[in-house]
C-alpha positions in Angstrom: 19.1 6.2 -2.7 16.9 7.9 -5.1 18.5 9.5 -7.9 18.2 13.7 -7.3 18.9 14.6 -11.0 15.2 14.1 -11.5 12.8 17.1 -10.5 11.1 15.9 -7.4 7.0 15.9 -7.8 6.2 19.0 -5.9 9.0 20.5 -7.9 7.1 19.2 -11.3 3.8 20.7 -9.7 5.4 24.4 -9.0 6.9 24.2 -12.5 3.1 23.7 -14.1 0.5 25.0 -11.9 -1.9 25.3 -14.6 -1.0 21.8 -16.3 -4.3 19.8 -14.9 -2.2 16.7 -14.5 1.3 15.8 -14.2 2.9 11.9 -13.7 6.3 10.6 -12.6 7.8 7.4 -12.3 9.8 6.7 -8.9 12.4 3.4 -8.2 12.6 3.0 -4.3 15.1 -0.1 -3.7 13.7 -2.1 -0.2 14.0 -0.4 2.9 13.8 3.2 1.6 11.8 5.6 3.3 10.2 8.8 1.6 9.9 10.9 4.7 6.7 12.6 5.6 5.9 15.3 3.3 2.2 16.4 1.5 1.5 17.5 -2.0 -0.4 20.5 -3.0 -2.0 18.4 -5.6 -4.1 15.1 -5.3 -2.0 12.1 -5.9 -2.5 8.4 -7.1 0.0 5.7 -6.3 0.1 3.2 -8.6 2.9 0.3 -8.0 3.9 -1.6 -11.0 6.4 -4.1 -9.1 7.0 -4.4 -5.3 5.6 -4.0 -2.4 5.2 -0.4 -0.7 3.5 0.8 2.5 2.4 4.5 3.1 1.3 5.9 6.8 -0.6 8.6 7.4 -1.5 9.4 10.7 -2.9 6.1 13.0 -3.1 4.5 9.6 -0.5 2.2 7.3 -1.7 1.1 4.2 -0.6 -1.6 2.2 0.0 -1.0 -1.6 0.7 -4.2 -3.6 1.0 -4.5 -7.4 -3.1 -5.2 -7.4 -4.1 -2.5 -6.3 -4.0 1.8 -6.2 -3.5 4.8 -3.2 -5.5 7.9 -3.6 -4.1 10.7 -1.3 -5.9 14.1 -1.3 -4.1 17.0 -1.7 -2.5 18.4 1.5 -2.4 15.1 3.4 0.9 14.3 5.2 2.4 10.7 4.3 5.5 8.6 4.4 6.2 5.4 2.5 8.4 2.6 2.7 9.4 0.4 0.2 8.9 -3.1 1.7 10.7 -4.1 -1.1 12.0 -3.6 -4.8 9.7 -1.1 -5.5 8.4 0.6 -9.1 5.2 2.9 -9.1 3.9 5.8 -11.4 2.5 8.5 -9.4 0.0 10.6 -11.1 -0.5 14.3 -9.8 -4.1 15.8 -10.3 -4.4 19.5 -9.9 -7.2 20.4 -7.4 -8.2 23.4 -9.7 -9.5 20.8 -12.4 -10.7 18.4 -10.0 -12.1 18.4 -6.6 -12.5 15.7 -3.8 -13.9 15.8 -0.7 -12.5 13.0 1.0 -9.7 13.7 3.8 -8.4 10.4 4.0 -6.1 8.2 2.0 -8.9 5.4 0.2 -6.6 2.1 -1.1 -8.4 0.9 -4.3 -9.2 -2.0 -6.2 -7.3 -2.2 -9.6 -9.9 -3.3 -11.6 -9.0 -4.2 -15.8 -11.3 -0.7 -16.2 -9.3 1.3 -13.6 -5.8 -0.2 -14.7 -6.7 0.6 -18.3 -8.0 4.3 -17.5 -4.9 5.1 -15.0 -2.5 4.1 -18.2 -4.4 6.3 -20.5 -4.0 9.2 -18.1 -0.4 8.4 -17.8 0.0 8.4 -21.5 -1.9 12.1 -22.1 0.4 13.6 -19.1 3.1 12.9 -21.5 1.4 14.5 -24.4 0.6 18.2 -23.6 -1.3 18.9 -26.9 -4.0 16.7 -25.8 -5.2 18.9 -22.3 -9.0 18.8 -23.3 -8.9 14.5 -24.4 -6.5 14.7 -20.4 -9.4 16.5 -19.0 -12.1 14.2 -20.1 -10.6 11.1 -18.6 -9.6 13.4 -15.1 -13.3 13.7 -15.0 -13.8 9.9 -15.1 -11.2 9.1 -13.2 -12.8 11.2 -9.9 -15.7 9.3 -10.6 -14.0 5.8 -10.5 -12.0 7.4 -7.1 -14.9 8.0 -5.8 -16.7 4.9 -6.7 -14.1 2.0 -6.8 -13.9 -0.6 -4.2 -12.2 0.4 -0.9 -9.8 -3.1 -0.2 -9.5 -3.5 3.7 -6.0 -4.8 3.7 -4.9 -1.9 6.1 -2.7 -2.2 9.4 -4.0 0.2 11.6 -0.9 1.1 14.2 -1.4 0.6 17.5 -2.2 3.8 19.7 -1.3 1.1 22.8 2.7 0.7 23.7 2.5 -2.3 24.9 0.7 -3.7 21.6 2.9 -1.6 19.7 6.4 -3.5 21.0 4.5 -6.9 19.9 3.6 -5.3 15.9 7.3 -3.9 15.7 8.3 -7.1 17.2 6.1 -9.4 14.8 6.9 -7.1 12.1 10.3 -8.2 12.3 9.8 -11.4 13.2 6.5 -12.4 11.7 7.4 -16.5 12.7 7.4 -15.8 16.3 4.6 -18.2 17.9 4.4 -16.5 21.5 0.9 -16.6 23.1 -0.5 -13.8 24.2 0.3 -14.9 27.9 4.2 -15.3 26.3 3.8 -11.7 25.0 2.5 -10.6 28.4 5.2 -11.8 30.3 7.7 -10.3 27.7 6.6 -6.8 27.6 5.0 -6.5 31.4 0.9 -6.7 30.6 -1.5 -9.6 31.6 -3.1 -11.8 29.1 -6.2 -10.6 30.2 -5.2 -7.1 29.6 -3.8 -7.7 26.2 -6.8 -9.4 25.1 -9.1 -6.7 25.9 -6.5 -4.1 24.2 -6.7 -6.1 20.7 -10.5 -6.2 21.0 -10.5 -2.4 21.8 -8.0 -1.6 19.4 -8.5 -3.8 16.0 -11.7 -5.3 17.0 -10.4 -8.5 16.7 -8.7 -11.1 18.8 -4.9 -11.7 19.0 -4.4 -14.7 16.8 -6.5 -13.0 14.0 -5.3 -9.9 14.1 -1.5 -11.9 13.7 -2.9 -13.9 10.8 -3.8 -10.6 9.2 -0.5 -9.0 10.0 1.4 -12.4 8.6 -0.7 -12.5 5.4 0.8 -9.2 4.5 4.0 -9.5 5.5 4.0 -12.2 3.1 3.5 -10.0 0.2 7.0 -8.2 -0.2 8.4 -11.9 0.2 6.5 -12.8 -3.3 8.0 -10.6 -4.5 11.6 -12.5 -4.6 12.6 -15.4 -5.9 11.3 -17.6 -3.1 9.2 -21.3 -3.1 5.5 -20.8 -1.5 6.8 -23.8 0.8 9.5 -21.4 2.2 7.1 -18.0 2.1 5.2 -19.8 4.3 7.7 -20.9 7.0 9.0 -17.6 7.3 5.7 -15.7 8.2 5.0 -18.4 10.5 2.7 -21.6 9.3 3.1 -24.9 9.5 2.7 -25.6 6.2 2.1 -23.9 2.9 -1.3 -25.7 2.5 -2.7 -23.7 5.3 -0.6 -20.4 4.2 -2.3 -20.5 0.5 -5.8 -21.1 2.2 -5.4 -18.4 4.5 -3.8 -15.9 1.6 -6.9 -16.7 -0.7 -9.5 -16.6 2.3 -7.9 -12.7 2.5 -6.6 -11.6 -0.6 -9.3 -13.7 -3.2 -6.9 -15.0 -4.9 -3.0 -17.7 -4.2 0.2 -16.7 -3.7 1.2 -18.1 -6.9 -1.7 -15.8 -8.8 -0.3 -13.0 -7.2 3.1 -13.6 -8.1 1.8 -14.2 -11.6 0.0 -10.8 -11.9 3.2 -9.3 -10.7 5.0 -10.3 -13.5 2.1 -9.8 -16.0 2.0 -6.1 -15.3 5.1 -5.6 -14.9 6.0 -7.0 -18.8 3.3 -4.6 -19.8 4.7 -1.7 -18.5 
């Protein structure tokens, strides 16, 4: 469990209500949940090793090493730790800066945005410096508001029948049932299915499984496992096909993304 001799966030934000930014550091071991909650204040999620995965409403988004959460103030969420998990979360006071989005935006970590949410980190910790904190705030809701949005988001199934196949798959991403196997298991005809994933994701069954595999895969590169082996548990044949699929999705291999993992977290 999370150690409680720490002030929780919302307790840091009640403390300093006129402080225009606040930042904490938070250690979830794999499999915690942070139950649903909100902040008063705007809130970026920034993991520096793991894997975690935050819901909010239909929506679960995926949070990997590479990449940032932006949650506007308000906004109910829950995250998971998918796996070891270390992330800074900065708080920004709505009286300083405003946003108009109503919807959590997953973000590219650019060198540029890295570099500027470090530097905002740093100045939370040093309280002298409010108007130098207040600059970078202001250029930090611009980069929010202009950075790339990455797609790697699991919607959840509003369907119960599709959602017993992504709990099942989520478990057991290796599974290779056909949709007609999955029909048969949970009471639904192919047909039916198939016009339920196209309604739902857009997308046809296989795909939408490839998707759901690639990131399952992430919280498993996160250990100290071979590609080879990554790959047989989330269900390919081979790692030739897994690394082509992961780059095809992610722009980059498993093995880079393992590699920037341990880059940042050696600078942190």
């Amino acid at each position: 469990m999370l150690s409680r001799q720490m002030p929780s966030a919302n307790e840091m934000m009640a403390a300093n209500p006129h402080f225009p930014a606040l930042v904490k550091t938070i250690e979830m071991p794999k499999g915690y949940i942070d139950a649903m909650h909100h902040h008063c204040w705007h809130q970026v999620i920034f993991p520096i090793k793991g894997l975690l995965q935050t819901q909010s409403g239909s929506c679960q988004y995926l949070v990997p090493h590479t990449s940032a959460l932006f949650v506007p103030a308000g906004i109910p969420h829950e995250s998971v730790a998918l796996s070891n998990t270390r992330f800074i979360g900065i708080y920004i006071n709505p009286l300083y800066c405003h946003y108009d989005e109503q919807q959590l935006r997953t973000l590219s970590l650019s060198v540029f945005f890295k570099e500027l949410l470090q530097e905002v980190r740093r100045k939370c910790q040093q309280p002298e410096n409010k108007e130098q904190l207040l600059h970078l705030l202001a250029v930090l809701q611009d980069q929010i508001q202009q950075e790339e949005v990455i797609s790697f988001q699991l919607l959840l199934p509003q369907d119960k029948r599709l959602k017993q196949i992504f709990d099942k798959l989520s478990q057991t991403p290796d599974l290779d049932w056909s949709l007609k196997q999955w029909g048969e298991h949970i009471g639904a005809s192919e047909r039916t299915l198939s016009r339920l994933f196209a309604k739902e994701f857009k997308t046809s069954f296989s795909l939408w499984r490839q998707q759901l595999r690639l990131i399952l895969s992430l919280s498993l590169l996160s250990e100290d496992l071979s590609v080879q082996l990554i790959a047989d548990r989330v269900g390919y044949q081979n790692d030739s096909s897994y690394i082509k699929a992961f780059k095809a999705y992610f722009k980059v291999t498993p093995q880079q993304f393992r590699m920037q993992r341990n880059h940042q977290y050696q600078e942190i």
